[in-house]
GUMIRO-431435 format. One record per residue: residue number from 1; residue in three letters; z, y, x of N, C-alpha, C, O in turn. Coordinates in nm, 2 decimals. Layout:
// GUMIRO-431435
<NUM, ALA, <Z, Y, X>, <Z, Y, X>, <Z, Y, X>, <Z, Y, X>>,
...
// end
This chain:
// GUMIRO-431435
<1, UNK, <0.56, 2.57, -1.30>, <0.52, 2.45, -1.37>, <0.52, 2.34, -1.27>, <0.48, 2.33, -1.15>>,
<2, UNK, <0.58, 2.22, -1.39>, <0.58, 2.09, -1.22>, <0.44, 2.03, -1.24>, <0.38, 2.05, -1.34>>,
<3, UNK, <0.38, 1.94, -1.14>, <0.31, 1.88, -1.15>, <0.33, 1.74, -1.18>, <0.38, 1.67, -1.09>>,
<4, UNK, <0.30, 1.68, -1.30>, <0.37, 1.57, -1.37>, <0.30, 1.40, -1.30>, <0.35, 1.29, -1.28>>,
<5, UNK, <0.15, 1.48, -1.26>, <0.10, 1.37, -1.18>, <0.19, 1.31, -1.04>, <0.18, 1.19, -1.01>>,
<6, UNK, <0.25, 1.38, -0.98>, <0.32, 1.34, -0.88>, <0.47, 1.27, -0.91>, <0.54, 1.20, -0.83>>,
<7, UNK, <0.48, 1.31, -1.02>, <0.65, 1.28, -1.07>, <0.64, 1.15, -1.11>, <0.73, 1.07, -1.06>>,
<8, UNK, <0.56, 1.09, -1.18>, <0.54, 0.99, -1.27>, <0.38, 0.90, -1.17>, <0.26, 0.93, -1.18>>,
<9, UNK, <0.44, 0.82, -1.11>, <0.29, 0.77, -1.03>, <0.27, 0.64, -1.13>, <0.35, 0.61, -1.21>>,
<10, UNK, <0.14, 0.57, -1.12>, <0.11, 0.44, -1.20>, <0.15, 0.35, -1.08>, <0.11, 0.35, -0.97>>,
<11, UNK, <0.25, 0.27, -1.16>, <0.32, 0.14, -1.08>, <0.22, 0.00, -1.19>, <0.21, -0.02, -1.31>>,
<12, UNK, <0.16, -0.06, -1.08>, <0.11, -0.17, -1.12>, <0.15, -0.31, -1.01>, <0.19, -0.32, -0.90>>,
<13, UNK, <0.12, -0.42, -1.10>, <0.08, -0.54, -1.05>, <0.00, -0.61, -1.08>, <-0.03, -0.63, -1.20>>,
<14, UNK, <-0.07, -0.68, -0.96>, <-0.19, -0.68, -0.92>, <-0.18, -0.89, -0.91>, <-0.13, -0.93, -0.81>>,
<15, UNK, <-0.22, -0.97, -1.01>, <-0.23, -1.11, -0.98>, <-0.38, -1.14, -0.97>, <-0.47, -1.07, -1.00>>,
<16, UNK, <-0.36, -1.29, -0.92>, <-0.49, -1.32, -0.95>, <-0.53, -1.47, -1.02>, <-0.53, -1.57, -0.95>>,
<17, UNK, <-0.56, -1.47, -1.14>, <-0.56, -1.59, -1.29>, <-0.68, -1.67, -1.22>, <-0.74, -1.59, -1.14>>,
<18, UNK, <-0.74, -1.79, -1.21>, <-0.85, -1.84, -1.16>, <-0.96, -1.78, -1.09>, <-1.08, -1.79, -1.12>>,
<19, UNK, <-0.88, -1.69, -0.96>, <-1.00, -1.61, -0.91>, <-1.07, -1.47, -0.94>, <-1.14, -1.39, -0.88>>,
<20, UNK, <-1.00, -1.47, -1.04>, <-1.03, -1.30, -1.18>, <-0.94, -1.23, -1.11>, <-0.83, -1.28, -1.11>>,
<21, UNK, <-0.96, -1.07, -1.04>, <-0.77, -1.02, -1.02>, <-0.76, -0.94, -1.15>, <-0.85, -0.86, -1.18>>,
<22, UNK, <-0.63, -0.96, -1.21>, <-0.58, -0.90, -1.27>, <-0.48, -0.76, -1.23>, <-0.40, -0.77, -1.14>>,
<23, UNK, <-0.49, -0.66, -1.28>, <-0.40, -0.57, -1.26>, <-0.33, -0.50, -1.40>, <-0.39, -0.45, -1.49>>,
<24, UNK, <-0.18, -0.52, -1.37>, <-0.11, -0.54, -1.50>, <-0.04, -0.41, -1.51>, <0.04, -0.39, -1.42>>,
<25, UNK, <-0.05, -0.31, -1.62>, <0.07, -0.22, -1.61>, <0.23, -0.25, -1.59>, <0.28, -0.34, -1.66>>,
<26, UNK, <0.31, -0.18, -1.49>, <0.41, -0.12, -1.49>, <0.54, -0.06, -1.55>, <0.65, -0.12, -1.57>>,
<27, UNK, <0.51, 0.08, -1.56>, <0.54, 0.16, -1.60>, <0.49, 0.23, -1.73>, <0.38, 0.19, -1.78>>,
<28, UNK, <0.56, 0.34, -1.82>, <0.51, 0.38, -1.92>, <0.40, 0.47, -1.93>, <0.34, 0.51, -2.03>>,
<29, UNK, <0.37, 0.50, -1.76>, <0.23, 0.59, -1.72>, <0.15, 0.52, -1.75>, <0.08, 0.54, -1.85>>,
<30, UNK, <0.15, 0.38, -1.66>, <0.03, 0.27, -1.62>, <0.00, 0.23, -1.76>, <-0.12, 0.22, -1.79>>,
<31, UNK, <0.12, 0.20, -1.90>, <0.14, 0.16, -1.99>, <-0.01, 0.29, -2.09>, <-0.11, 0.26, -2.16>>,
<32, UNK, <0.02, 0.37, -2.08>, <-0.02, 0.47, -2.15>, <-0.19, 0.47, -2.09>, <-0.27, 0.51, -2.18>>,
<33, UNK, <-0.24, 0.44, -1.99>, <-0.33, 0.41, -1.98>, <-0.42, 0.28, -2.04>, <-0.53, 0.27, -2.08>>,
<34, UNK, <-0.31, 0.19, -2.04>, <-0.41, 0.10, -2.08>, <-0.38, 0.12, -2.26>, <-0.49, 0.11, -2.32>>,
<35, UNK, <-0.32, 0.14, -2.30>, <-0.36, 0.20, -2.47>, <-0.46, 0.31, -2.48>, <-0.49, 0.33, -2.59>>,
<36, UNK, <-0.53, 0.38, -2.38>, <-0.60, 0.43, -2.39>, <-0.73, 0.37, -2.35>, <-0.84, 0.42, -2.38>>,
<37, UNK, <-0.72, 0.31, -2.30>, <-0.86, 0.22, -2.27>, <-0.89, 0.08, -2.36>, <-0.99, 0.01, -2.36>>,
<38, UNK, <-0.79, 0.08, -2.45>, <-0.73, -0.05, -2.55>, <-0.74, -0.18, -2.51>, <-0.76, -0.27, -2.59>>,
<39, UNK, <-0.73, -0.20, -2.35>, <-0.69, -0.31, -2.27>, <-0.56, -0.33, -2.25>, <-0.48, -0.25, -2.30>>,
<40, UNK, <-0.52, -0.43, -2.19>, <-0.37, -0.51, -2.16>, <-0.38, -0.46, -1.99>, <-0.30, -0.38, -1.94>>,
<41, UNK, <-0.47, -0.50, -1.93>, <-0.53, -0.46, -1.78>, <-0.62, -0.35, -1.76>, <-0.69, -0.30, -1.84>>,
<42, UNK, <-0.60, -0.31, -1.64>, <-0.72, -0.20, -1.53>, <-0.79, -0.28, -1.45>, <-0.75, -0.38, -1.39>>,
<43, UNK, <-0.89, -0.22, -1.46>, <-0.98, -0.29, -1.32>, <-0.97, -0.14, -1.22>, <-0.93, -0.02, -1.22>>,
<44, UNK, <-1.04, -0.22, -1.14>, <-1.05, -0.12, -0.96>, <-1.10, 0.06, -1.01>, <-1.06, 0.17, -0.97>>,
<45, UNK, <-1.24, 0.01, -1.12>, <-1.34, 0.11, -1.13>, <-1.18, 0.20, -1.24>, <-1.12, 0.26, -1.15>>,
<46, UNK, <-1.13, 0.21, -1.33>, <-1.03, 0.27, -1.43>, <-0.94, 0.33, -1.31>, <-0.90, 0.45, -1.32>>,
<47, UNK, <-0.90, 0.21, -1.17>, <-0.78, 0.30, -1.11>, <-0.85, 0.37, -1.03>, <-0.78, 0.43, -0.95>>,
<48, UNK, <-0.99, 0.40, -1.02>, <-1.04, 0.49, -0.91>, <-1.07, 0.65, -0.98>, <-1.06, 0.76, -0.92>>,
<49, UNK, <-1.09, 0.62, -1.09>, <-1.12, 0.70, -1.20>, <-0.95, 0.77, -1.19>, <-0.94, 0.86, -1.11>>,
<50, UNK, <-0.84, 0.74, -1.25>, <-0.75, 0.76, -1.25>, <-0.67, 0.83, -1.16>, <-0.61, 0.94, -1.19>>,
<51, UNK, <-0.68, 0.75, -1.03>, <-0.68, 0.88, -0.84>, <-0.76, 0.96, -0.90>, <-0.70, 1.05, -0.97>>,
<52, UNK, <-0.88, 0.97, -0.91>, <-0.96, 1.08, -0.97>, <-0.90, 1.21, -0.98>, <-0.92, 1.31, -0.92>>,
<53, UNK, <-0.80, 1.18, -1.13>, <-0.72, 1.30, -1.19>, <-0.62, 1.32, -1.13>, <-0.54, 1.39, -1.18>>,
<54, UNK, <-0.60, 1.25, -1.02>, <-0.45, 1.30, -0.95>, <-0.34, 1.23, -0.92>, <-0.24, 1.26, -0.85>>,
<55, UNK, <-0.37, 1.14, -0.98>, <-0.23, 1.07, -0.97>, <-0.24, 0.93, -0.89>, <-0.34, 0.87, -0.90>>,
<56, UNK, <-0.13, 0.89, -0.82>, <-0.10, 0.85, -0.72>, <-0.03, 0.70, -0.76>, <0.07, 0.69, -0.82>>,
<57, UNK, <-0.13, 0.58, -0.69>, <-0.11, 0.45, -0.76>, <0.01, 0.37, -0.66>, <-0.02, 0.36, -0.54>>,
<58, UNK, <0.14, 0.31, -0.70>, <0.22, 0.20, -0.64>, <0.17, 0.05, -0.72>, <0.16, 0.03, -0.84>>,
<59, UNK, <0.16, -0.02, -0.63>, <0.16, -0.14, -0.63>, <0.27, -0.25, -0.59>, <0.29, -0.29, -0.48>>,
<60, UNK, <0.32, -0.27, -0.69>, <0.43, -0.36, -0.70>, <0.46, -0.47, -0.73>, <0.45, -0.51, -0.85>>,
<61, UNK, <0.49, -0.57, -0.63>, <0.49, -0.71, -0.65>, <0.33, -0.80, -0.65>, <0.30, -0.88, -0.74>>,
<62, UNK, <0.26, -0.77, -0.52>, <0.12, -0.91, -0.53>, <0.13, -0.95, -0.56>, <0.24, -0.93, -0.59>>,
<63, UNK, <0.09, -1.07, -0.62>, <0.13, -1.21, -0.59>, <-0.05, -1.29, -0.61>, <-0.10, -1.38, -0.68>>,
<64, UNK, <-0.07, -1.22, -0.53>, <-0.26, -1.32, -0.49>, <-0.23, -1.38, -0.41>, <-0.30, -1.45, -0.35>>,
// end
């Protein structure tokens, strides 16, 4: 059996709106997360949670 956490990492991007950082899904991982949380965005405390279960965060495109 593969390990799917590794195959499929959460690709996000990470802005910052008046000071607030935003972190925006990606991908249809990152995507699937935030329907599960029924947000648009993750915060720090969701992507720590998330490493948590294994899976391994890309950050793509700063722009703070």
């Amino acid at each position: 059996m593969t390990d799917t956490k590794t195959i499929y990492p959460l690709q996000v991007r990470i802005t910052s709106n008046w000071g607030n950082e935003r972190i925006y899904p990606v991908n249809e991982t990152a995507k699937t997360f935030t329907r599960l949380t029924r947000k648009k965005t993750l915060d720090r405390d969701e992507i720590a949670a998330i490493k948590g279960l294994g899976y391994s965060v890309e950050v793509i495109g700063q722009s703070i």
